[in-house]
Each structure stands twice: as structure tokens, then as C-alpha cells.
C-alpha positions as CSV (number, residue, x, y, z in Angstrom):
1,X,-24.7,47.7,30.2
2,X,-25.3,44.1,30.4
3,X,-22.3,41.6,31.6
4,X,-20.9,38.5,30.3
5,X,-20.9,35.7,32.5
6,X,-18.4,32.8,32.1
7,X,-21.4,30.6,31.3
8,X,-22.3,33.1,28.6
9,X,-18.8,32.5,26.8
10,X,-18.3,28.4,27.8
11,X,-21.3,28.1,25.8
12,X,-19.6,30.3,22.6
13,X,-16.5,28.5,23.0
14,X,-18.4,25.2,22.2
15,X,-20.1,26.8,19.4
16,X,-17.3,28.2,17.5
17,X,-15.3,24.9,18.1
18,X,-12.6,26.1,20.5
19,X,-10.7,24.3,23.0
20,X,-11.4,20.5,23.1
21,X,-10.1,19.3,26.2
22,X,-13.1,18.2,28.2
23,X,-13.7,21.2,31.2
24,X,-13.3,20.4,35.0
25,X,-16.3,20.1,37.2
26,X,-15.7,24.2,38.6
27,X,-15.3,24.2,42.6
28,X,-14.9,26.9,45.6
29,X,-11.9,28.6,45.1
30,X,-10.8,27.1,48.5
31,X,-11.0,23.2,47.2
32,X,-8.8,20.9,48.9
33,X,-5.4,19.0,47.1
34,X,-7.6,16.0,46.5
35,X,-9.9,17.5,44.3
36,X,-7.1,19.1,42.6
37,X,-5.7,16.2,41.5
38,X,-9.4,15.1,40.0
39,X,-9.5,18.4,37.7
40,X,-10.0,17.1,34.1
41,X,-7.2,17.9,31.9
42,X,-7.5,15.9,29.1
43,X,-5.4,13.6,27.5
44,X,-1.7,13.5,28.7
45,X,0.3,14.9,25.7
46,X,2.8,12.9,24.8
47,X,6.5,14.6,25.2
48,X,5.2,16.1,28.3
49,X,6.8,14.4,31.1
50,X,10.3,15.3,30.1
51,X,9.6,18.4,30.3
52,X,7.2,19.0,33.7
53,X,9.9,18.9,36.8
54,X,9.6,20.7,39.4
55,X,10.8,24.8,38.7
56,X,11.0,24.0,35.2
57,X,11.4,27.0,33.4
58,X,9.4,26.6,30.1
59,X,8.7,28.7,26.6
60,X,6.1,28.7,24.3
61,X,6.3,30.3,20.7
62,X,3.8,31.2,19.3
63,X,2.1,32.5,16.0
64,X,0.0,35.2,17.8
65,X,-3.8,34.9,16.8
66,X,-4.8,31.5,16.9
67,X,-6.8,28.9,18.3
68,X,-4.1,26.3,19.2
69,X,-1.5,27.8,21.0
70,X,-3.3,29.3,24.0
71,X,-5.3,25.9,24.4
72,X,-2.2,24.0,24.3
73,X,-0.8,26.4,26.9
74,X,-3.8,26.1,29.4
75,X,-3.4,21.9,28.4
76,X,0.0,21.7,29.9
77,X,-0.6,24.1,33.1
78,X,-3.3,21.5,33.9
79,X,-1.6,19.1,33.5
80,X,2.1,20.8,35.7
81,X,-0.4,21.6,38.4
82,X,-2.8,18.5,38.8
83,X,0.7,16.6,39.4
84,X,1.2,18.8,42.2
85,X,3.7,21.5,40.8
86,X,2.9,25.0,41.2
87,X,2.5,26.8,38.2
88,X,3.3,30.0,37.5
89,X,1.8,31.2,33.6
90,X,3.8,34.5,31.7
91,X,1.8,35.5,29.1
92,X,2.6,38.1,26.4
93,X,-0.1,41.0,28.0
94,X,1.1,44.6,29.2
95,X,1.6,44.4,32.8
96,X,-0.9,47.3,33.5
97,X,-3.3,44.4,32.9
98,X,-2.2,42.4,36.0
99,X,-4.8,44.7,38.1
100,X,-7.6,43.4,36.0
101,X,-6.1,39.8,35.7
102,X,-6.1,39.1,39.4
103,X,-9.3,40.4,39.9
104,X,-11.4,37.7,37.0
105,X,-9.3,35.1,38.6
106,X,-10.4,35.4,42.0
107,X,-14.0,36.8,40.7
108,X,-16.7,34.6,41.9
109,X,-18.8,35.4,38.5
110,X,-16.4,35.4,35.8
111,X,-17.7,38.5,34.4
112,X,-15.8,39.6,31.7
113,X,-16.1,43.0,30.6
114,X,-14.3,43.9,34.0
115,X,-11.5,42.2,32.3
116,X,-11.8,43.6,29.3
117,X,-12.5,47.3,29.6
118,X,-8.9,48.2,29.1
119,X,-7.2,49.8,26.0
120,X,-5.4,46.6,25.3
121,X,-8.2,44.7,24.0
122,X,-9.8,47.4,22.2
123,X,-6.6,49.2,20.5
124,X,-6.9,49.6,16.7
125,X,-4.3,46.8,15.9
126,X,-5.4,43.8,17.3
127,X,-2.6,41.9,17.0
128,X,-3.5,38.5,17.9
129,X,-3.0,38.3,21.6
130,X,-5.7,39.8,22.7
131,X,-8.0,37.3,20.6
132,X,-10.9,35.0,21.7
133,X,-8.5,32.5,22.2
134,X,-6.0,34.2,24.9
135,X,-9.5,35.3,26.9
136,X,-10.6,31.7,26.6
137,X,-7.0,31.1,28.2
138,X,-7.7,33.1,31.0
139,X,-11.0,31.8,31.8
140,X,-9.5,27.9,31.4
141,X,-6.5,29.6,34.2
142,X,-9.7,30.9,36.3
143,X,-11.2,27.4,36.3
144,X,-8.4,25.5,37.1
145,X,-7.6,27.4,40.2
146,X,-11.1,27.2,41.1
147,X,-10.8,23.3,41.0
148,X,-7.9,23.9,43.5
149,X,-5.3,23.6,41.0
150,X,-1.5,26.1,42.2
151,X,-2.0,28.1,39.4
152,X,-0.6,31.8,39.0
153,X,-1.3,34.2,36.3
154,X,1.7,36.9,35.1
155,X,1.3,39.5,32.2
156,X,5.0,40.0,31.4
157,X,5.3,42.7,28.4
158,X,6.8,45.6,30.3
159,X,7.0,47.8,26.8
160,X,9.8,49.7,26.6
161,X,12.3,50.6,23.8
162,X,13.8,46.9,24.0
163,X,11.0,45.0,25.0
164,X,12.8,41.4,24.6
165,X,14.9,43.0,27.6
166,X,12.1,44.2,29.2
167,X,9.6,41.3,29.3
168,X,13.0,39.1,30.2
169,X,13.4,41.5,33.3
170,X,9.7,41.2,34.4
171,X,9.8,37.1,33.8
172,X,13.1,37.1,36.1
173,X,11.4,39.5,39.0
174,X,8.9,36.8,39.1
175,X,10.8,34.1,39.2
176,X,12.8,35.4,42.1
177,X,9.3,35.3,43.7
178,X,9.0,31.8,43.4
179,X,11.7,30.0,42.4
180,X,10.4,26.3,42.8
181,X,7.5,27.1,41.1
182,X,6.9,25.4,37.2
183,X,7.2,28.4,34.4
184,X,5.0,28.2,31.8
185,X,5.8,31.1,29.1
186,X,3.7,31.9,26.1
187,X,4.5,34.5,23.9
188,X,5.6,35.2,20.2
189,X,8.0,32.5,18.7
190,X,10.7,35.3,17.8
191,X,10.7,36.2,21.7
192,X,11.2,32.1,22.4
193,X,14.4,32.0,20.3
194,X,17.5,31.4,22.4
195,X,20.1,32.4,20.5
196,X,21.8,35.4,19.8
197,X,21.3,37.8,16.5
198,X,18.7,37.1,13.6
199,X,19.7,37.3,9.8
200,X,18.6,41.0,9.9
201,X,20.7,41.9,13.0
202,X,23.8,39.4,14.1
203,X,23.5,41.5,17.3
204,X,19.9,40.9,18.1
205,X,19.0,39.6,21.7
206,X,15.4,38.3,21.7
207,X,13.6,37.6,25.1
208,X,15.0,34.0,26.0
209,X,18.7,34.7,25.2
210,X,18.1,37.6,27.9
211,X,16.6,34.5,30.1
212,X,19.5,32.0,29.7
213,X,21.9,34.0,31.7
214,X,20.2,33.3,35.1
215,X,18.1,30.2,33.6
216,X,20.8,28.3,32.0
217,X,18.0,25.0,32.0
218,X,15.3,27.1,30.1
219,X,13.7,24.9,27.3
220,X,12.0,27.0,24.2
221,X,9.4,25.2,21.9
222,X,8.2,26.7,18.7
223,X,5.1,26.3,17.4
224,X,4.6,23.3,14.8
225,X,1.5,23.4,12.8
226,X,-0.2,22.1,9.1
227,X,-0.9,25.4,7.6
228,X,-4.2,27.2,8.7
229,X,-4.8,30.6,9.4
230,X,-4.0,33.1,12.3
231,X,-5.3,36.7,13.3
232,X,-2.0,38.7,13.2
233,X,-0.9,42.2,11.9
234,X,1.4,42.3,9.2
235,X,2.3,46.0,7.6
236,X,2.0,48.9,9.8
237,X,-2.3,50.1,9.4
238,X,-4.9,48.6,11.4
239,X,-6.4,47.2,8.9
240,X,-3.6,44.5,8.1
241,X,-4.8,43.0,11.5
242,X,-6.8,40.6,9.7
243,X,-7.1,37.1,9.0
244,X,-3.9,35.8,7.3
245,X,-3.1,31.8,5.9
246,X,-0.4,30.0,7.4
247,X,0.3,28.5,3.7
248,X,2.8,26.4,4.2
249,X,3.7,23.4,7.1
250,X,6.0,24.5,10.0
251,X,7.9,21.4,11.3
252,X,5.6,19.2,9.5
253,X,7.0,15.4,10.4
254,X,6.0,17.0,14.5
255,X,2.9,19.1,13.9
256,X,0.1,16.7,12.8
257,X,-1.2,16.0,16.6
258,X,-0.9,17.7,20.1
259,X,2.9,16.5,21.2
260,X,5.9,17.8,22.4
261,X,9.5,17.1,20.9
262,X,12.9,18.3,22.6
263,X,15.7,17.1,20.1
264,X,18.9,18.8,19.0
265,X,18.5,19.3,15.1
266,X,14.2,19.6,15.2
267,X,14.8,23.2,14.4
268,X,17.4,25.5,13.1
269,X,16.1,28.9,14.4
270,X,17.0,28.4,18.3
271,X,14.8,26.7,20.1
272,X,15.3,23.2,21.7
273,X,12.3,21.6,20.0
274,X,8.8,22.1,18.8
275,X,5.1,21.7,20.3
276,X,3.0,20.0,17.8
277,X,-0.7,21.4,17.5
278,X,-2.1,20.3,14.2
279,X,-3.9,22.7,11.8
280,X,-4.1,25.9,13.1
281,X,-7.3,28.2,13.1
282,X,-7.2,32.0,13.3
283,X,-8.8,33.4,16.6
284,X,-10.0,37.3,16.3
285,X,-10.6,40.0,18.4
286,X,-12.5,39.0,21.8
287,X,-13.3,42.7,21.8
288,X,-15.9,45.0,19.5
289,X,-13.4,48.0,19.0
290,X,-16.8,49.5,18.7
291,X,-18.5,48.5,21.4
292,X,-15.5,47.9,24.0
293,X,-18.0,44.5,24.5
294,X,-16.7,40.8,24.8
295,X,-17.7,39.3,21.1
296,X,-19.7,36.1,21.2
């Protein structure tokens, strides 16, 4: 069975127009702090610098299945860690993935289907976070620590009957691990929502409420975009995972370029701000269901 390199998918990534910030010159996993500092991260985004302190404890909501939001994610890590902050990224994977995680980040090939050969990214409903983007992510994550960039990698979703509880319990254990490290959280934007109860459920405790108790300084950020599209499953058969519009604006006045905005009143839906990321494009499968091979 023939493997995927990283080369192999750098060179699809340009193709299909992925993520545009400019890629670091990859080094020995053992590169010193000085070349770390030199890793290309592309431009600074504006917002960012109230946000990056030193065991910050940062969320990212997302709409699962596109383009934007895992690039944006992998854009700020860069940018936490080439300032010297370790960074510590939670993403929205089962944690039986971690196994298969650790292994393509300290790979010296960046073979993929190693990565991929679980159920996750071959299940029939492909929800958008196991796309082309979110494997891009975690080949961006593999390059920055091979550039010598203090970058860690976490899959958080812990299942369970109440996953917000769940994933909020795995995020805490790892933040008792390393408690001055920078957290860097993506995951789906009704997860990132701080406060208490929804208009379905007044009693509804979503991911970062769980959070706040032992990380009263948490910041959330939803997702602000211009429309688009998204790869996301909406009504309960596999085949609603498909390519949906994102019709109308979210956060328009904050969404047109890459930016970050933490202002009471931005939102009304519990968060503390929004994370600008322009128009956003659906990202599909990385996986042939078929084939359990990495797409091109």
C-alpha cells in the first residue's frame, strides 16, 4: 500500500488553495531556541497580543468543516510559541487518537496513513473535524515543532453521555500538567460558549462554562466569517455530511480579514469576542471512506 509523505500533501495543500501563511524552513526536531524564534508564521494578526500571555487559557469556536478555522488555529500557535510561550493545542479529536497523534508528530517522514488508519477519519458521518483542513493542522503542528517551536498536541473529546463535561475534564487534566503553558482550544462554537443554558435548555452547561470554574481568565472567541460554505452534518444520515452554505454573515463589521476582537457587547451568545477569518470555504473528508487512504 503505498504511503503519503508530507511532501505528497504540502504540494495538495497549495493546489487546492489552503493555508496561506508562508511555511517555515522544516528543521531537526532537536533545533535550538534561536531557530525557533526564526520559524515563519506569517503576518502578526492584529488583536493577538492581548490575548498571548503567558498560561493563557484560550477557545476557539468553530463551524466544524472548514478551511479557515484550523489555519487560523495553527497561525496563532506559531505565533504563542515563536515568542517563547509553550503551547499546549486541545483539539476536538477522540482521545484514542492521541496514540497516533504523538507518533506523526515525532515521525521523521510525515507519513500519513499511520495517522489516519483509525475509525475516526473513516466513520460514515464525517462531520467536519476530521477534514483536509484539521490534517493539514496537524501537519502545520508537526512542522512547527520540528522548527524547534514548544508546541504540544491534545485530542480532548473524551465521549461520554455529557461530553461538554467530559472534554472540559480532559482539558483540566491537562492543564494540571502544565499549568504555565499557553492553551490554545479549538473546537465547535456551541462548546466555546461560556455561559450557562441555551434557548432549548436554560440548564445547559456547554464545555467552557465547565472550564470557568478553575479557569476563571478563560477567553472564548467565535468564529466570524462572510458567508461560504463548510463540510458539516446536519440531520441524522450520513449522507447530510455534505457540503452546506454559510448563507448569511456572522459578525460581519469583524469577519472581513484575519483579526481578533475581545469586546463586551461583540456577541450576545457567550463568548468574550470573535476571531475574524473572512469568507469561509468548506474542507471535506481527508479520508476515502472507501479506501481508508489520505485524499489528495
Amino acid at each position: 500500500m503505498a504511503t503519503v509523505t508530507l511532501r505528497h500533501l504540502l504540494v495538495a495543500a497549495a493546489l487546492l488553495g489552503g493555508c496561506k501563511t508562508a511555511e517555515p524552513v522544516v528543521q531537526p526536531s532537536g533545533a535550538s531556541s534561536a531557530t525557533a524564534a526564526k520559524a515563519d508564521c506569517g503576518p502578526a494578526i492584529p488583536g493577538m497580543e492581548a490575548l498571548l500571555k503567558p498560561a493563557a487559557f484560550i477557545v476557539l469556536g468553530e463551524m466544524h468543516g472548514t478551511q479557515e478555522a484550523p489555519a487560523f488555529t495553527t497561525r496563532l500557535v506559531c505565533h504563542a510559541a515563536a515568542s517563547g510561550q509553550p503551547v499546549r493545542v486541545g483539539l476536538e479529536l477522540p482521545v484514542e487518537e492521541q496514540p497516533r497523534i504523538d507518533a506523526f508528530l515525532a515521525s521523521e517522514d510525515g507519513a500519513l496513513q499511520p495517522l489516519t488508519v483509525g475509525g475516526f477519519w473513516t466513520q460514515e458521518n464525517q462531520d467536519g473535524r476530521s477534514s483536509k483542513a484539521m490534517l493539514q493542522a496537524l501537519v502545520r503542528l508537526r512542522e512547527l515543532r520540528r522548527a524547534g517551536l514548544p508546541v504540544e498536541v491534545r485530542a480532548f473529546d473524551a465521549g461520554g453521555g455529557d461530553r461538554d463535561a467530559t472534554m472540559a475534564a480532559k482539558l483540566l487534566q491537562e492543564r494540571a500538567l502544565a499549568p504555565r503553558d499557553t492553551f490554545i482550544v479549538l473546537t465547535g462554537n456551541l462548546h466555546a460558549r461560556r455561559d450557562k443554558g441555551a434557548p432549548w435548555d436554560p440548564n445547559l452547561r456547554f464545555m467552557s462554562n465547565h472550564l470557568l470554574e478553575a479557569e476563571p481568565g478563560l477567553v472564548t472567541l467565535d468564529m466570524a466569517y462572510l458567508g461560504g460554505s463548510m463540510w458539516a452534518c446536519i440531520g441524522g444520515k450520513g449522507d447530510a455530511c455534505t457540503l452546506h452554505p454559510l448563507k448569511k454573515a456572522r459578525y460581519e463589521e469583524h469577519a472581513a480579514t484575519p483579526r481578533i476582537v475581545v469586546q463586551k457587547g461583540t456577541t450576545d451568545e457567550g463568548y468574550d469576542g470573535v476571531y475574524g477569518v473572512g469568507t469561509a470555504t468548506a474542507s471535506p473528508p481527508a479520508v476515502h471512506a472507501a479506501t481508508a487512504l489520505p485524499t489528495p
